[in-house]
N, CA and C atoms as a LAMMPS dump frame, in Angstrom:
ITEM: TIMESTEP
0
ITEM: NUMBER OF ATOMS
243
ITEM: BOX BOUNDS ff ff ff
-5.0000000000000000e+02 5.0000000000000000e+02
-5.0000000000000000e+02 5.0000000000000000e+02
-5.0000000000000000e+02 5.0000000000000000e+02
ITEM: ATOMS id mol type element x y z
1 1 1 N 0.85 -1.164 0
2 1 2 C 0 0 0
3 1 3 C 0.898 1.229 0
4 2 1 N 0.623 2.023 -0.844
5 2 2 C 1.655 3.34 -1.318
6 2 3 C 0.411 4.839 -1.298
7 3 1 N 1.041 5.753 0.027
8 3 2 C -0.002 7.146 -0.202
9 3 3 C 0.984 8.005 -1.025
10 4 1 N 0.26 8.556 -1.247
11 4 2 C 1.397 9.797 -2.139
12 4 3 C 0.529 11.564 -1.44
13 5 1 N 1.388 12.369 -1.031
14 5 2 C 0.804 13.34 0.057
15 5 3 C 1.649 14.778 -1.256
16 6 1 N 0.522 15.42 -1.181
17 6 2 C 0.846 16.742 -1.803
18 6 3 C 0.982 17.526 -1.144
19 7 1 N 1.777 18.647 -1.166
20 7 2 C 1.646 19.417 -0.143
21 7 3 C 2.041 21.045 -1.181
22 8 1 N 1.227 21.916 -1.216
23 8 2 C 1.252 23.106 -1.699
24 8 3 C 0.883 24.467 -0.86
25 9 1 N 1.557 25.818 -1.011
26 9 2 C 1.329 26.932 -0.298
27 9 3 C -0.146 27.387 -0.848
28 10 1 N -1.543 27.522 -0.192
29 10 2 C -2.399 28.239 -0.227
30 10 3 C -2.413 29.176 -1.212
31 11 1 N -3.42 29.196 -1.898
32 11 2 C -3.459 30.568 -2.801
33 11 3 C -3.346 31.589 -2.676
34 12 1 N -3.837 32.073 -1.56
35 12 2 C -3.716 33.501 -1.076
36 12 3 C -2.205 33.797 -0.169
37 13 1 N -1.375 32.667 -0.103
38 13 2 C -0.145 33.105 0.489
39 13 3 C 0.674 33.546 -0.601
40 14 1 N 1.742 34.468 -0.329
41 14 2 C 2.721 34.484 -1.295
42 14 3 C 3.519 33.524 -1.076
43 15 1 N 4.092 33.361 -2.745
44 15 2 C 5.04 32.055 -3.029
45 15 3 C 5.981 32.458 -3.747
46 16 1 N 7.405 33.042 -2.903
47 16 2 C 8.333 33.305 -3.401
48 16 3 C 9.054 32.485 -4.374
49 17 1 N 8.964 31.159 -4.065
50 17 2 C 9.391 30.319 -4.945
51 17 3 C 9.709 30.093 -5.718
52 18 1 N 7.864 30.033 -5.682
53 18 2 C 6.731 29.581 -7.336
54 18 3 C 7.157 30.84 -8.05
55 19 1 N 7.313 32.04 -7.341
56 19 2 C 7.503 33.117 -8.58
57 19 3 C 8.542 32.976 -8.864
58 20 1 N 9.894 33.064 -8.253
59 20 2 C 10.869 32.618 -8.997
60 20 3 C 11.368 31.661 -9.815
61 21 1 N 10.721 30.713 -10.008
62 21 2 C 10.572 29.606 -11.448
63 21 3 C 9.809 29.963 -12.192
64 22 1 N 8.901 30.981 -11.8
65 22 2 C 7.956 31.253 -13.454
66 22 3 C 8.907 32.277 -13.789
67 23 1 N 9.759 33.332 -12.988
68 23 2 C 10.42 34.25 -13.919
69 23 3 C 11.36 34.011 -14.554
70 24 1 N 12.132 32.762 -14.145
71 24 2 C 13.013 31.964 -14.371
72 24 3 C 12.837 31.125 -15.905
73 25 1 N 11.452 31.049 -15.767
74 25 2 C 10.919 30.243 -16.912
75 25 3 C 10.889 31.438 -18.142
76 26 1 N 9.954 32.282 -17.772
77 26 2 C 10.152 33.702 -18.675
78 26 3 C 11.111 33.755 -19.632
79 27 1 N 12.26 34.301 -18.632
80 27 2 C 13.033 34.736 -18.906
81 27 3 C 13.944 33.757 -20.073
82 28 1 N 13.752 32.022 -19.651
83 28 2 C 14.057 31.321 -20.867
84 28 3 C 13.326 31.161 -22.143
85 29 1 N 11.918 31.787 -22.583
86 29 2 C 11.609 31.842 -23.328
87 29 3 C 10.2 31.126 -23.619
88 30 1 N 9.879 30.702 -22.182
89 30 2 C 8.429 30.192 -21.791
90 30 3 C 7.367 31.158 -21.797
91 31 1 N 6.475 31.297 -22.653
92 31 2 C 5.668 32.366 -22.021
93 31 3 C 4.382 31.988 -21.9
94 32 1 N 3.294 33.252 -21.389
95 32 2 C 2.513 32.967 -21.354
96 32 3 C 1.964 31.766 -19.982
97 33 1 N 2.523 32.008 -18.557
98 33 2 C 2.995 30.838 -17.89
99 33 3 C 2.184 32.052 -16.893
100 34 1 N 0.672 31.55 -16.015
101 34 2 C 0.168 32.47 -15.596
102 34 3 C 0.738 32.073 -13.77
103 35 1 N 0.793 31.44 -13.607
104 35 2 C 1.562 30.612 -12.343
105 35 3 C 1.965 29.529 -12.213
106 36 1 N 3.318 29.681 -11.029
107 36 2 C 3.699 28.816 -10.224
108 36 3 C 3.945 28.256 -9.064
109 37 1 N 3.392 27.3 -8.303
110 37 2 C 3.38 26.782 -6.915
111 37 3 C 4.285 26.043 -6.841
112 38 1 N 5.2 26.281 -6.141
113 38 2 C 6.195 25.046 -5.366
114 38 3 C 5.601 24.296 -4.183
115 39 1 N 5.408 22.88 -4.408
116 39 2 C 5.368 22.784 -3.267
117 39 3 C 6.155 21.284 -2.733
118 40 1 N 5.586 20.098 -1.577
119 40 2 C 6.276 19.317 -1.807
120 40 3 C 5.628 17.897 -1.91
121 41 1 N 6.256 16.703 -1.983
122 41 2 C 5.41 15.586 -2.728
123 41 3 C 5.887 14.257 -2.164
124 42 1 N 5.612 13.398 -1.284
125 42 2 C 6.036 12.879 -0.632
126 42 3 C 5.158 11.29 -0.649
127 43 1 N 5.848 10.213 -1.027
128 43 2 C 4.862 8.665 -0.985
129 43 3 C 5.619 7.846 0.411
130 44 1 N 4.113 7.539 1.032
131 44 2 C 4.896 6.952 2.004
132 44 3 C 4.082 6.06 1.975
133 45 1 N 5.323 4.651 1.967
134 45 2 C 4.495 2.97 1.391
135 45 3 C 4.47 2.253 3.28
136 46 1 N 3.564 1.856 3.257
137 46 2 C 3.119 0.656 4.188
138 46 3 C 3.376 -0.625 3.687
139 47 1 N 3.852 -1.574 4.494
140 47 2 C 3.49 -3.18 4.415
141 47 3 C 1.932 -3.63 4.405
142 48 1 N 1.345 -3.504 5.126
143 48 2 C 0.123 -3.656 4.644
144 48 3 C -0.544 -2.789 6.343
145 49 1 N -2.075 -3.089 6.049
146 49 2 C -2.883 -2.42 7.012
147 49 3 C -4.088 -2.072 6.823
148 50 1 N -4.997 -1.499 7.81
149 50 2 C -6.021 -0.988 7.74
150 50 3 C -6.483 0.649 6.632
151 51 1 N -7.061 0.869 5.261
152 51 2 C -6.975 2.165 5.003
153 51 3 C -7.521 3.179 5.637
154 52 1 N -8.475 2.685 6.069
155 52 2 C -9.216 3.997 6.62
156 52 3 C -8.089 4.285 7.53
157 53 1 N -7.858 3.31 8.732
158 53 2 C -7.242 3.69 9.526
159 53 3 C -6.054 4.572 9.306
160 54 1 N -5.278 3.749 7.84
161 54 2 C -3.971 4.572 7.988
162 54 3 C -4.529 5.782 7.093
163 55 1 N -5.29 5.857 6.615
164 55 2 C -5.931 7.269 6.354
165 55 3 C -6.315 8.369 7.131
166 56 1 N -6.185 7.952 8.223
167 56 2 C -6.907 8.952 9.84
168 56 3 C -5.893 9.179 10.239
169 57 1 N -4.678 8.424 10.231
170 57 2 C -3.389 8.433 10.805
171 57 3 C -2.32 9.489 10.227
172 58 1 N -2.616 9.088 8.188
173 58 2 C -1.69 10.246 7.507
174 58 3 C -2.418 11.525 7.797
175 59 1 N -3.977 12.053 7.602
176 59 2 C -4.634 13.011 7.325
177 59 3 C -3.713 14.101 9.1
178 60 1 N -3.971 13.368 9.838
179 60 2 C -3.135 13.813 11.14
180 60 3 C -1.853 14.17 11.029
181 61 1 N -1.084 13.223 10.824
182 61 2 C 0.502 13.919 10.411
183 61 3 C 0.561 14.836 9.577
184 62 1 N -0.348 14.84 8.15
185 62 2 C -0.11 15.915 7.833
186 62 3 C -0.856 17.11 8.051
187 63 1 N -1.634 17.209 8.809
188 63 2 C -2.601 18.341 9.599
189 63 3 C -1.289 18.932 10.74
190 64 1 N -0.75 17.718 11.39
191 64 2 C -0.167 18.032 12.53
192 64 3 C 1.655 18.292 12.276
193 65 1 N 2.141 17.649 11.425
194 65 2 C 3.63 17.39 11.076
195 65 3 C 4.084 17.717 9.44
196 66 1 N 3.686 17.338 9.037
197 66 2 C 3.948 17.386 7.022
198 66 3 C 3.539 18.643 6.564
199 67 1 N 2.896 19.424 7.025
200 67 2 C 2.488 20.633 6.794
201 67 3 C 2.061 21.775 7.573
202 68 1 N 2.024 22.972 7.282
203 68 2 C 1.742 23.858 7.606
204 68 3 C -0.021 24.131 7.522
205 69 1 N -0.832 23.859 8.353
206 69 2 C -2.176 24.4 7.728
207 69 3 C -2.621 25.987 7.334
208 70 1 N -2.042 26.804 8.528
209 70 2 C -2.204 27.969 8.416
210 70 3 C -1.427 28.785 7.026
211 71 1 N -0.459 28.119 6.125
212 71 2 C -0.521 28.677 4.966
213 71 3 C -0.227 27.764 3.687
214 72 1 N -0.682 26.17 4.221
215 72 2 C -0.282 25.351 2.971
216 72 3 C -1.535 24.531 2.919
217 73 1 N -1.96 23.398 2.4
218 73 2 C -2.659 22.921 1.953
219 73 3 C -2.252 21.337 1.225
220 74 1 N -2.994 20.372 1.916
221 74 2 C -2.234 19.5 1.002
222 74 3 C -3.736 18.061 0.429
223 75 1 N -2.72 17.028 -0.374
224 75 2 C -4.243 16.724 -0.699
225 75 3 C -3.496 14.834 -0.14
226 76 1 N -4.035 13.888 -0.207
227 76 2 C -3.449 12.876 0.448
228 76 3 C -4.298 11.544 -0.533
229 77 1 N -3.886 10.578 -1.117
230 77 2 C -4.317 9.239 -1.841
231 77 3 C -3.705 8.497 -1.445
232 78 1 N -4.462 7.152 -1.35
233 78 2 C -3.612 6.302 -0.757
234 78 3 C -4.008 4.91 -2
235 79 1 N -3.053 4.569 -3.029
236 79 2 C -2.959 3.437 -3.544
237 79 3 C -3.209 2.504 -3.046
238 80 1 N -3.859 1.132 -3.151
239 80 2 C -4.037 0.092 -2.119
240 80 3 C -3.422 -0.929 -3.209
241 81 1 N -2.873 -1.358 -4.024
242 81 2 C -2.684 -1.722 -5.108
243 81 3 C -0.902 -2.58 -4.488
């Protein structure tokens, strides 16, 4: 069993980042590039287990540890495959 956890800065935060790879991009000749979010991307595989459960378990770490709530946002799948 493999989750894969997204993790991105909120829309309304600024994203120094993200802007610096779109100007970055620009400036090589990309255009037309209305944004960019950096954020980060993380799979974390289990031996096996309960999903829901380990679904209650990741949604927590990353509420509580993997992310920032107050200016990030993240989204969480868990492959059972």
């Amino acid at each position: 069993m493999k989750a894969r956890v997204t993790i991105t800065p909120k829309r309304a935060v600024l994203d120094p980042q993200g802007k610096a790879v779109q100007n970055a991009l620009e400036h090589m000749g990309y255009s037309g590039i209305a944004a960019v979010h950096v954020g980060k991307y993380l799979e974390i595989e289990f031996a096996s287990g309960d999903t829901p459960q380990i679904r209650q378990k990741l949604d927590e770490a990353c509420r509580r540890i993997l992310s920032n709530p107050v200016i990030e946002d993240y989204s969480l799948v868990i492959d059972e495959s």
